[in-house]
Gaussian input, Z-matrix of N, CA and C with variables (Angstrom, degrees):
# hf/3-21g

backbone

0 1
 N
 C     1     B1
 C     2     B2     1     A1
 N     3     B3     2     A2     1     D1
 C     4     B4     3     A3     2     D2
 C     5     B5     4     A4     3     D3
 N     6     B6     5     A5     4     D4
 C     7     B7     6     A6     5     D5
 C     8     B8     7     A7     6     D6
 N     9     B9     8     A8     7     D7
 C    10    B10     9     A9     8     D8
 C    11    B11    10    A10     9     D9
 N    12    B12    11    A11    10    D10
 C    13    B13    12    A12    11    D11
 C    14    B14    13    A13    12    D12
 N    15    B15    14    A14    13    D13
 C    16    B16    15    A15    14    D14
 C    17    B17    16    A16    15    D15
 N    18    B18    17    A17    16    D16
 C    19    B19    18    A18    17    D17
 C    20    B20    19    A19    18    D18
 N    21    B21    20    A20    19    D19
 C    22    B22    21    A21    20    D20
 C    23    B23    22    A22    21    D21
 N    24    B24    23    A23    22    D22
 C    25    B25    24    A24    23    D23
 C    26    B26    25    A25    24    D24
 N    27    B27    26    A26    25    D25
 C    28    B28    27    A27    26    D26
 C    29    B29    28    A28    27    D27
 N    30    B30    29    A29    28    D28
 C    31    B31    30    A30    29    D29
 C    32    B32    31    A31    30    D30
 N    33    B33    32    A32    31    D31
 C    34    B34    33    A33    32    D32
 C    35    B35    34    A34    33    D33
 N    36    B36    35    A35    34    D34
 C    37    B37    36    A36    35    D35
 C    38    B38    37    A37    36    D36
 N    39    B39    38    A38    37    D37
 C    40    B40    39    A39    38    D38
 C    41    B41    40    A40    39    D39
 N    42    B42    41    A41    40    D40
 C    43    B43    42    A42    41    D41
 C    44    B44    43    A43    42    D42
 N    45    B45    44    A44    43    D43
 C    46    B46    45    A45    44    D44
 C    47    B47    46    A46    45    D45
 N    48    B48    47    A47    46    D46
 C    49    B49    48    A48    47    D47
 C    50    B50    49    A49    48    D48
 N    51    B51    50    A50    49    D49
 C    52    B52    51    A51    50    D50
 C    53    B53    52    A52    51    D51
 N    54    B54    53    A53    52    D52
 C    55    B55    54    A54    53    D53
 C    56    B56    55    A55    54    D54
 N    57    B57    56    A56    55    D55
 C    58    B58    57    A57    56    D56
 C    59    B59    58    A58    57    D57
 N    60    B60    59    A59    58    D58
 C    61    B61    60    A60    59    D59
 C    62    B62    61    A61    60    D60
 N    63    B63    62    A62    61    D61
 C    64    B64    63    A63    62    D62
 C    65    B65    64    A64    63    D63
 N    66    B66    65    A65    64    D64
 C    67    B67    66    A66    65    D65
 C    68    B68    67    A67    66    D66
 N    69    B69    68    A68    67    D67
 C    70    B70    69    A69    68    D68
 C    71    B71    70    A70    69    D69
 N    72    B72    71    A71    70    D70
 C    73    B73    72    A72    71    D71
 C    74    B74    73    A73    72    D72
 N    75    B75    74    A74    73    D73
 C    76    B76    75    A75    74    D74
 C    77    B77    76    A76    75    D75
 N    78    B78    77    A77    76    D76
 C    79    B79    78    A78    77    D77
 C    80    B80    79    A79    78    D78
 N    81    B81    80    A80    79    D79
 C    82    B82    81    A81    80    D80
 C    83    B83    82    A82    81    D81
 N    84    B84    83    A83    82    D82
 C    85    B85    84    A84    83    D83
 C    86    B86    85    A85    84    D84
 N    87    B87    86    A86    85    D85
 C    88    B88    87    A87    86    D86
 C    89    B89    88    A88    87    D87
 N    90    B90    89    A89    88    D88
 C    91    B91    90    A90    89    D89
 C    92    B92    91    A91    90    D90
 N    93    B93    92    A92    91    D91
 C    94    B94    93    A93    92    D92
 C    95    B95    94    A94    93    D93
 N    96    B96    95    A95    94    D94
 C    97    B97    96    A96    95    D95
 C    98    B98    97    A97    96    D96
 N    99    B99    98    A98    97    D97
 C   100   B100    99    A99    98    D98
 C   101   B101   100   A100    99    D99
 N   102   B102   101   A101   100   D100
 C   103   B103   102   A102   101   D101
 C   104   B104   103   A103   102   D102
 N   105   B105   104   A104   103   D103
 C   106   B106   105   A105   104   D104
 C   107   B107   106   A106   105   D105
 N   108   B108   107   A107   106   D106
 C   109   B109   108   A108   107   D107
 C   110   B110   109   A109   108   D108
 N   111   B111   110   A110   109   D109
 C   112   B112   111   A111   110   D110
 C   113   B113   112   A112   111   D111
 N   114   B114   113   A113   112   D112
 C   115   B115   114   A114   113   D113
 C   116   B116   115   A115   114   D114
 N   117   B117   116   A116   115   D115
 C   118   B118   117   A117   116   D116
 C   119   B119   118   A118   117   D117
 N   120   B120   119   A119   118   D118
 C   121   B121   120   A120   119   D119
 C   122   B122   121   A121   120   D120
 N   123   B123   122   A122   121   D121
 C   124   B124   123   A123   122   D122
 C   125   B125   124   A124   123   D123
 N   126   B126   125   A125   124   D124
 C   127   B127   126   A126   125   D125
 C   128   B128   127   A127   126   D126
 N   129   B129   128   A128   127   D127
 C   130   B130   129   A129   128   D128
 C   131   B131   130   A130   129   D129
 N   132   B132   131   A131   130   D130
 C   133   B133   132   A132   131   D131
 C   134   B134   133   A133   132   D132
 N   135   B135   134   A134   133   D133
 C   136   B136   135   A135   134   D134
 C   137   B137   136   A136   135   D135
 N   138   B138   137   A137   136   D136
 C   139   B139   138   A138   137   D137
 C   140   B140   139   A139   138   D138
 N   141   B141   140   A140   139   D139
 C   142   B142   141   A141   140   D140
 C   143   B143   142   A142   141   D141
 N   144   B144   143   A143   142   D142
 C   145   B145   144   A144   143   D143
 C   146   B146   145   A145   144   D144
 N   147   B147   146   A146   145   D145
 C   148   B148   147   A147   146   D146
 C   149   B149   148   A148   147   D147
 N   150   B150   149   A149   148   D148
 C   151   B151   150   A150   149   D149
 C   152   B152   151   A151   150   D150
 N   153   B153   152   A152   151   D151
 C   154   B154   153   A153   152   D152
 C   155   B155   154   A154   153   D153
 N   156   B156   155   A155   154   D154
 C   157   B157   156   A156   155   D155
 C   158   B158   157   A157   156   D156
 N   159   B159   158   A158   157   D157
 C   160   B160   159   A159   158   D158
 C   161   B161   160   A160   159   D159
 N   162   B162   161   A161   160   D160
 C   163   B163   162   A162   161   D161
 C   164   B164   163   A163   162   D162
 N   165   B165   164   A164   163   D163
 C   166   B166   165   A165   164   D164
 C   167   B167   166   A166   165   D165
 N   168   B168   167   A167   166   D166
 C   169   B169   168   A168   167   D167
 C   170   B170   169   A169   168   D168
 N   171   B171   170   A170   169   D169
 C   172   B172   171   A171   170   D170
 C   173   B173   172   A172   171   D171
 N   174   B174   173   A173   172   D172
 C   175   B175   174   A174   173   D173
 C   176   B176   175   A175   174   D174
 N   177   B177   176   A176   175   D175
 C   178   B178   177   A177   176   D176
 C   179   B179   178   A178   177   D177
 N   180   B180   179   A179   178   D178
 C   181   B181   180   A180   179   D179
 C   182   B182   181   A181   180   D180
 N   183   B183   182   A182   181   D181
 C   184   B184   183   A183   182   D182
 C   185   B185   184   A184   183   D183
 N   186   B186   185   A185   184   D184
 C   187   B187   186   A186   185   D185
 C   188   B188   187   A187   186   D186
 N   189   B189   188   A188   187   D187
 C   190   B190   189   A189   188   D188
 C   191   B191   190   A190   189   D189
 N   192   B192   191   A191   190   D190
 C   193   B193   192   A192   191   D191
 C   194   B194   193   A193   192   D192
 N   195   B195   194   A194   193   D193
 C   196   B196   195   A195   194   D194
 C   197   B197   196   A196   195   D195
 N   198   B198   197   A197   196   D196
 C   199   B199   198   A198   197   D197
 C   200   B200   199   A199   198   D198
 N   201   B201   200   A200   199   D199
 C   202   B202   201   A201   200   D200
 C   203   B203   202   A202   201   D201
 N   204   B204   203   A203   202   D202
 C   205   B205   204   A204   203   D203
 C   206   B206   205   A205   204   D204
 N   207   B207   206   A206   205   D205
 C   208   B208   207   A207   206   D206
 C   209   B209   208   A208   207   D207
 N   210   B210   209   A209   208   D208
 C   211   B211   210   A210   209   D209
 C   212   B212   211   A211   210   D210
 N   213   B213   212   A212   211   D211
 C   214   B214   213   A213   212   D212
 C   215   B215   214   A214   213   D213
 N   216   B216   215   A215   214   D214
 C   217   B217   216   A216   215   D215
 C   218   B218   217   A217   216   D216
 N   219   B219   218   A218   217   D217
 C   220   B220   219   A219   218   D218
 C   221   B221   220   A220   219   D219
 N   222   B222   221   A221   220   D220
 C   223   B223   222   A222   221   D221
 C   224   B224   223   A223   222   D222
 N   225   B225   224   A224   223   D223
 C   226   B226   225   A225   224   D224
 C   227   B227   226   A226   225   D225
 N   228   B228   227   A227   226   D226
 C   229   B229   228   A228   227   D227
 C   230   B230   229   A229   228   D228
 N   231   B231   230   A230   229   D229
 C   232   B232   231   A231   230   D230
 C   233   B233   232   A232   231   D231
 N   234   B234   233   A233   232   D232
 C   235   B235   234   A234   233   D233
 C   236   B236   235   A235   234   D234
 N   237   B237   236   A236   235   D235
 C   238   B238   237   A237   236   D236
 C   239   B239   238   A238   237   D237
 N   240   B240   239   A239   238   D238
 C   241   B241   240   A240   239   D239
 C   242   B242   241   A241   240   D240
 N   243   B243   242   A242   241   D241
 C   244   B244   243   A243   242   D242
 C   245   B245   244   A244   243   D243
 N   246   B246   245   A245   244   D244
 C   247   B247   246   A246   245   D245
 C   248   B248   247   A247   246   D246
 N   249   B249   248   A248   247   D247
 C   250   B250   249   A249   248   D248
 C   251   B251   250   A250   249   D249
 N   252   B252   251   A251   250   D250
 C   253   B253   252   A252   251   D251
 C   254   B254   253   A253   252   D252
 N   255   B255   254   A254   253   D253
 C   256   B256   255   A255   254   D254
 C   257   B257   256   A256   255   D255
 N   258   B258   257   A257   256   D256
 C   259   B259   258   A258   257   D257
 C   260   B260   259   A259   258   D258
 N   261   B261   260   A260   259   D259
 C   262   B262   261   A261   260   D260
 C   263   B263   262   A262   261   D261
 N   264   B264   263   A263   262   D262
 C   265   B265   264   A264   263   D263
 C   266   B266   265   A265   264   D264
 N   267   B267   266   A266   265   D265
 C   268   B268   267   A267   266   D266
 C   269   B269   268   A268   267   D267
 N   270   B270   269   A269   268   D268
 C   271   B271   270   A270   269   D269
 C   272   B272   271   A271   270   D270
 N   273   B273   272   A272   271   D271
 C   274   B274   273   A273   272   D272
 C   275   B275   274   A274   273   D273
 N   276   B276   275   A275   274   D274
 C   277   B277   276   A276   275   D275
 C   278   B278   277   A277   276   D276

   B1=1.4312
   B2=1.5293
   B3=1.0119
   B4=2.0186
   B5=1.4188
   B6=1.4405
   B7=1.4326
   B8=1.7349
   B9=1.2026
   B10=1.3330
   B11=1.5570
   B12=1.2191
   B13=1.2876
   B14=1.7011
   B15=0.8351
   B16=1.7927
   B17=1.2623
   B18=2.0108
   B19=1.2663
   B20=1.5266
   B21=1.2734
   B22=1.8012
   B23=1.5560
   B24=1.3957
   B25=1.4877
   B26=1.0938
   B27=1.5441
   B28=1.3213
   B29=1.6327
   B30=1.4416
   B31=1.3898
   B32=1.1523
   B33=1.2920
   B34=2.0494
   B35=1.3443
   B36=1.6589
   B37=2.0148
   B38=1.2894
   B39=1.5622
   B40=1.4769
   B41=1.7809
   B42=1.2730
   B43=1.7807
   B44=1.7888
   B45=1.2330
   B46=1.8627
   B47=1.6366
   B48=1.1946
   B49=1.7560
   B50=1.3310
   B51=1.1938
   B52=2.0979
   B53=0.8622
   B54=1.3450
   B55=1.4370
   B56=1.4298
   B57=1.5818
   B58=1.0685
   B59=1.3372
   B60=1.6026
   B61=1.3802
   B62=1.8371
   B63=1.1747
   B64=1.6498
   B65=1.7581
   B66=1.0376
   B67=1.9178
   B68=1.3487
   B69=1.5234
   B70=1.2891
   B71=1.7372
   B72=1.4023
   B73=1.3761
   B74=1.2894
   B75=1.3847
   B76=1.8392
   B77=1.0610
   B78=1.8502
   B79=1.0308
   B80=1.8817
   B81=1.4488
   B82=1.2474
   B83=1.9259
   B84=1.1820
   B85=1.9785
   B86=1.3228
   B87=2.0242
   B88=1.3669
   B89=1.5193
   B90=1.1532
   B91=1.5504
   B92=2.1028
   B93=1.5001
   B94=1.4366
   B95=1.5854
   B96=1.4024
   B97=1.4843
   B98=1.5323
   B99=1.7337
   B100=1.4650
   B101=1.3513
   B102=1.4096
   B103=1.2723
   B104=1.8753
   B105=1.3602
   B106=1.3325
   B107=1.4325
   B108=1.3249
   B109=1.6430
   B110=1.5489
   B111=1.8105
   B112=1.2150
   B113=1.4380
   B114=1.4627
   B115=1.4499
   B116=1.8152
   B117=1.5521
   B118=1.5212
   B119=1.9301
   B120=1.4360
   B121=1.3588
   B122=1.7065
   B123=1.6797
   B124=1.0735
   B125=1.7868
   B126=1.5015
   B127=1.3130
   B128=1.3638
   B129=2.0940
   B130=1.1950
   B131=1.2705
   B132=1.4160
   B133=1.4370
   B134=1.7638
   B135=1.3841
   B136=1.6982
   B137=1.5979
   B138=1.5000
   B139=1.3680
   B140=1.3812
   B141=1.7321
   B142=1.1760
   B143=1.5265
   B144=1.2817
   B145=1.6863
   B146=1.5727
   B147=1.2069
   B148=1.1737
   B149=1.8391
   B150=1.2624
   B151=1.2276
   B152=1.7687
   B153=1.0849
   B154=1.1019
   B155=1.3979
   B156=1.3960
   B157=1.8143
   B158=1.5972
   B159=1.4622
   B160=1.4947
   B161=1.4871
   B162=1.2197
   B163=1.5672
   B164=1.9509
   B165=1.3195
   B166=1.3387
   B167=2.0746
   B168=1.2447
   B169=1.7250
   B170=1.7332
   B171=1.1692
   B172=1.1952
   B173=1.7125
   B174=1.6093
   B175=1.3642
   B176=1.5906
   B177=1.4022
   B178=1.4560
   B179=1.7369
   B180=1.6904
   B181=1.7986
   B182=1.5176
   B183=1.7402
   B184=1.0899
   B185=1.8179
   B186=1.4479
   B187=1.3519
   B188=1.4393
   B189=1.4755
   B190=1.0994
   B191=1.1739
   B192=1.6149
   B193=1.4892
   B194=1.4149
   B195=1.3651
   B196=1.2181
   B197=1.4750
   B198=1.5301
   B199=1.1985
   B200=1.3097
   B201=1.4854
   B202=1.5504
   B203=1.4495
   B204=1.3431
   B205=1.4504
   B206=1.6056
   B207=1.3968
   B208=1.7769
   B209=1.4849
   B210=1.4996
   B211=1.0411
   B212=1.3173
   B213=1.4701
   B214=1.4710
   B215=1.3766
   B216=1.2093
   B217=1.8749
   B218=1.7212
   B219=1.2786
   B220=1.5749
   B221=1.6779
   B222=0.9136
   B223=1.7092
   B224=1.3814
   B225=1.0950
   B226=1.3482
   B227=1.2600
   B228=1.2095
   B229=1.8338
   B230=1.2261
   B231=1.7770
   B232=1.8042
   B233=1.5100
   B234=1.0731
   B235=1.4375
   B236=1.5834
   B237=1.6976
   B238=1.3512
   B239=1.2042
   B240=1.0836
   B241=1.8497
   B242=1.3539
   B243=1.5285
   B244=1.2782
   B245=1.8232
   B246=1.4116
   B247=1.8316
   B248=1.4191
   B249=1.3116
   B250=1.6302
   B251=1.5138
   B252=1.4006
   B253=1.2948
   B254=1.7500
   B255=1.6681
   B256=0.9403
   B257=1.3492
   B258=1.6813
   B259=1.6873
   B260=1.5364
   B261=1.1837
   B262=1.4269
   B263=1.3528
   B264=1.5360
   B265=1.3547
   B266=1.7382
   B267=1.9954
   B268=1.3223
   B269=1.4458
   B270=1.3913
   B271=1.7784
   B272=1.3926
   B273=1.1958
   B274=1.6796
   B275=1.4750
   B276=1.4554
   B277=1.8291
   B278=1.5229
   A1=110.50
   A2=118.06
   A3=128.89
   A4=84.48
   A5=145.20
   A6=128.08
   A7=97.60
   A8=120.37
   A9=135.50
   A10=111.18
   A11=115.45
   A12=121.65
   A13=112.28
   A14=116.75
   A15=118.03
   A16=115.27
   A17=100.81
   A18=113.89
   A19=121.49
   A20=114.54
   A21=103.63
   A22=109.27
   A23=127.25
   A24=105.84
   A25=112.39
   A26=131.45
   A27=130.54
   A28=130.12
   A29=100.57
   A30=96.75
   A31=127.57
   A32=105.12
   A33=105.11
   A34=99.12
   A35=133.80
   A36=124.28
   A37=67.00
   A38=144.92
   A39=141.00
   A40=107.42
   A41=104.62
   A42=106.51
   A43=94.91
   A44=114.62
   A45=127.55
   A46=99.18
   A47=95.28
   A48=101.37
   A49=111.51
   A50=117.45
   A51=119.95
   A52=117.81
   A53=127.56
   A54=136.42
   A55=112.49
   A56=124.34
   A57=124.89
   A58=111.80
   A59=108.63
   A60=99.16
   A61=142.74
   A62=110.13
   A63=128.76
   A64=97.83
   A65=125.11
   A66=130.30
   A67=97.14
   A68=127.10
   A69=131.88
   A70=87.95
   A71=125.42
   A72=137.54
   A73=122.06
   A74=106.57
   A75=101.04
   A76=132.17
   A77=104.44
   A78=140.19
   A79=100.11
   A80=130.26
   A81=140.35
   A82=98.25
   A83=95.08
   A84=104.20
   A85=118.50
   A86=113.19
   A87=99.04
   A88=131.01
   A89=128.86
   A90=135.52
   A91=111.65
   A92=76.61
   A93=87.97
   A94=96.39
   A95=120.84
   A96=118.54
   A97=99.00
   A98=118.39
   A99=111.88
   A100=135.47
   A101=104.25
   A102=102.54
   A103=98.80
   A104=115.02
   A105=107.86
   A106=145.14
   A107=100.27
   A108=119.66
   A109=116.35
   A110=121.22
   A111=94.88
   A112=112.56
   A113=120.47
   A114=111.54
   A115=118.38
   A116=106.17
   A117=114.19
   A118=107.50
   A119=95.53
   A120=86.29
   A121=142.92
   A122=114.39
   A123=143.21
   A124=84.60
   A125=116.76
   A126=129.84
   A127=103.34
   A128=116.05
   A129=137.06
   A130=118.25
   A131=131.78
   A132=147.71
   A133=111.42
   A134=108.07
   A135=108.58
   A136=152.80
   A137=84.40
   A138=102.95
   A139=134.12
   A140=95.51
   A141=134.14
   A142=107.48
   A143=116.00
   A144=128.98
   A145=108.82
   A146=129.12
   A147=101.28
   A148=88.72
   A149=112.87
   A150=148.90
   A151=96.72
   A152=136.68
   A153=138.53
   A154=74.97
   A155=129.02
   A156=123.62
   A157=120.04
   A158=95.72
   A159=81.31
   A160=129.65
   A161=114.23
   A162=117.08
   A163=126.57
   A164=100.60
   A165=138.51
   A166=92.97
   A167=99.04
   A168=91.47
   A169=90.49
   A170=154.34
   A171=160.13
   A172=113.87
   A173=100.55
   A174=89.95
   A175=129.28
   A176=98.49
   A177=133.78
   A178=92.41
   A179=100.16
   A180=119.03
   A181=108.56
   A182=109.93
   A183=108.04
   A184=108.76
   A185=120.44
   A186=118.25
   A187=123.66
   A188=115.17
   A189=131.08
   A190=130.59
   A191=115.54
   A192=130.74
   A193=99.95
   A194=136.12
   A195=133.34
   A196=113.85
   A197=127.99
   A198=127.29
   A199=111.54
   A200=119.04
   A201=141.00
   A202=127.46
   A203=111.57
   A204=103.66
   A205=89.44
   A206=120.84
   A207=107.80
   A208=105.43
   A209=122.89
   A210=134.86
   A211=93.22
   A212=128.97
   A213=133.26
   A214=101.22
   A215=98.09
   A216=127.97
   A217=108.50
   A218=103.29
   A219=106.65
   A220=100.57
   A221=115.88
   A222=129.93
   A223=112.03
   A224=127.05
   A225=125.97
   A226=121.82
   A227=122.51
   A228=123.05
   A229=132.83
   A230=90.81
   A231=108.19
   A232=94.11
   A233=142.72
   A234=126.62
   A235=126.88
   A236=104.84
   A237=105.22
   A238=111.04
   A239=105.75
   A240=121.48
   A241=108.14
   A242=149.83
   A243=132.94
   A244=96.73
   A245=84.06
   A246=120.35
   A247=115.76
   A248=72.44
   A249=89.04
   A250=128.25
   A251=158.40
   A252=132.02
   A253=121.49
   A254=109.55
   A255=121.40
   A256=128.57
   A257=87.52
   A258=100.12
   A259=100.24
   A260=104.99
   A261=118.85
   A262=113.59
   A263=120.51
   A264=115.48
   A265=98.50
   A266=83.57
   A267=109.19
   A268=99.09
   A269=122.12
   A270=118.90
   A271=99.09
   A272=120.02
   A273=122.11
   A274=103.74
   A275=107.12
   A276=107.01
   A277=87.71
   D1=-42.20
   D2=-174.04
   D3=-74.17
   D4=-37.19
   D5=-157.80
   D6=-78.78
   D7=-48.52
   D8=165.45
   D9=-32.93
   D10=-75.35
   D11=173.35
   D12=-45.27
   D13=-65.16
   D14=168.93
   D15=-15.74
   D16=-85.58
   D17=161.17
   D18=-23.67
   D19=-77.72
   D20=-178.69
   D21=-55.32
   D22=-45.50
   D23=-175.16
   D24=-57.84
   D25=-47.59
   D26=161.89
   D27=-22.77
   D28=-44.10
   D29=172.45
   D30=-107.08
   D31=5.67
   D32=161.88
   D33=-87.74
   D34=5.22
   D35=-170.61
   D36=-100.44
   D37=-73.56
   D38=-146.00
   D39=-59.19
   D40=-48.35
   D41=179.44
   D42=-55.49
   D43=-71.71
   D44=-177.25
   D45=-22.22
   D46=-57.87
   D47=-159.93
   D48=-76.03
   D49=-36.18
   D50=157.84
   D51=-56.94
   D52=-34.42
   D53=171.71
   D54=-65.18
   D55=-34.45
   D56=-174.55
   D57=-82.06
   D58=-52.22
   D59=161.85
   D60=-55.33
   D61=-24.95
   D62=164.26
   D63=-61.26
   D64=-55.29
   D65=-174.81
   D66=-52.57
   D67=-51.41
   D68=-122.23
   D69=-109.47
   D70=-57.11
   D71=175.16
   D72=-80.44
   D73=-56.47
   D74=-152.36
   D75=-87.89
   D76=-38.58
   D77=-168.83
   D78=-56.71
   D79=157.74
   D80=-159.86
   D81=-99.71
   D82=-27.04
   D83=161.31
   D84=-105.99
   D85=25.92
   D86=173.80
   D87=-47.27
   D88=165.32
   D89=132.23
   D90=1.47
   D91=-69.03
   D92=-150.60
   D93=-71.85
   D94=-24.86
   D95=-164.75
   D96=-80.35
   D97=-46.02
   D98=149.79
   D99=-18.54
   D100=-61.02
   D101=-157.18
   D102=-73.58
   D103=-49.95
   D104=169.07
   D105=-47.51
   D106=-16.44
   D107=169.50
   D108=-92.41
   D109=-23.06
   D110=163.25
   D111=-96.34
   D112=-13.79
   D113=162.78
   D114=-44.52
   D115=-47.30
   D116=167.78
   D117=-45.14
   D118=-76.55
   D119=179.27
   D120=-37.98
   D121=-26.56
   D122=-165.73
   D123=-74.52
   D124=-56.54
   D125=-144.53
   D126=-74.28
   D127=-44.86
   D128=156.43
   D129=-35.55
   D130=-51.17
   D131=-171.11
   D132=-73.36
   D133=-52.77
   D134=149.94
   D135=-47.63
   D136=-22.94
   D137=165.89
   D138=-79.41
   D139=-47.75
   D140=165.73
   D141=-44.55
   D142=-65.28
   D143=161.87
   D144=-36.61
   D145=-22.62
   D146=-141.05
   D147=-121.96
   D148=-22.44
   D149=178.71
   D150=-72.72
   D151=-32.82
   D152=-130.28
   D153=-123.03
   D154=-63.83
   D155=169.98
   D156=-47.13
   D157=-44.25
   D158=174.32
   D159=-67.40
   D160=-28.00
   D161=164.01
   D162=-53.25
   D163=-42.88
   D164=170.37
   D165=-51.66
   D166=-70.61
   D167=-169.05
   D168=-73.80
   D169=-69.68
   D170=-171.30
   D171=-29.79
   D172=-43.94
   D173=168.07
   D174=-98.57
   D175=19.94
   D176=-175.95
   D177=-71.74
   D178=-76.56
   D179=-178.05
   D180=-47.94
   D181=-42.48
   D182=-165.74
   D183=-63.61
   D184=-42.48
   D185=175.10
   D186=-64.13
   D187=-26.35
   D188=164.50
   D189=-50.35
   D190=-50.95
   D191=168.90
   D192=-65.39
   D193=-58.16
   D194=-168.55
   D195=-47.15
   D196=-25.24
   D197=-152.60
   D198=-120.50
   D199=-38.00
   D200=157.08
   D201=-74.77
   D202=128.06
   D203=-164.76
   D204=-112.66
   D205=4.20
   D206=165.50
   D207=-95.55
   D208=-17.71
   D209=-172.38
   D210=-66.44
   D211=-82.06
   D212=162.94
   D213=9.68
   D214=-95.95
   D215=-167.95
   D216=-36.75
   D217=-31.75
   D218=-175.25
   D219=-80.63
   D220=-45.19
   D221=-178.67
   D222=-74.12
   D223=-36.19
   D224=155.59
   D225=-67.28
   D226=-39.78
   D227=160.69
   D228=-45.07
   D229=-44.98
   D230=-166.87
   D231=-96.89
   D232=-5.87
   D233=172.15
   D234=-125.32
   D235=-4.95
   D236=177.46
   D237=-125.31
   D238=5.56
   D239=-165.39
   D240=61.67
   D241=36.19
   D242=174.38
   D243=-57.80
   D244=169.20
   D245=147.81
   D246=-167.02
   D247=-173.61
   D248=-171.93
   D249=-85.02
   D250=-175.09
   D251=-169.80
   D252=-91.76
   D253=6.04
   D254=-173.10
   D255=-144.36
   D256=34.82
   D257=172.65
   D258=-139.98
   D259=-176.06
   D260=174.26
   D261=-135.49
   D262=158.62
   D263=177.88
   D264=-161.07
   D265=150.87
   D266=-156.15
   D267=-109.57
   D268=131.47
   D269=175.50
   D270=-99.17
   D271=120.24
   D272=171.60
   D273=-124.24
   D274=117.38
   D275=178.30
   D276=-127.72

């Protein structure tokens, strides 16, 4: 009778523990596939944040240029190198 009993407890720890491992590994909603998708999401959501500021300052310049005509002139200097017809300019990096 105790050998009986063994046997079956034995094989509800072996069923339990396949089961745990199938949850934990295999399965297509494992654990592990979880945990990597809200890490993704976490990473997605930061970007998103961060993406979301840069538009915020970008359409900051953009109204700026539209409205300022030294603003222009400064942004056209500092990023395309203009001048004017009676100067010269030196790029030193």
């Amino acid at each position: 009778m105790k050998g009986i009993l063994k046997t079956k407890g034995l094989k509800y720890i072996v069923v339990l523990l396949l089961f745990a491992v199938y949850i934990v590994f295999i399965d297509d909603y494992s654990l592990v596939a979880t945990s990597r998708l809200k890490k993704q999401v976490r990473r997605l959501h930061a970007e998103e944040q961060a993406l979301r500021e840069a538009i915020v300052e970008d359409s900051i310049k953009a109204a700026s240029l539209r409205d300022n005509l030294d603003a222009k002139e400064h942004y056209g200097r500092e990023n395309y190198y203009m001048k004017r017809d009676n100067e010269d300019i030196f790029v030193i990096k």
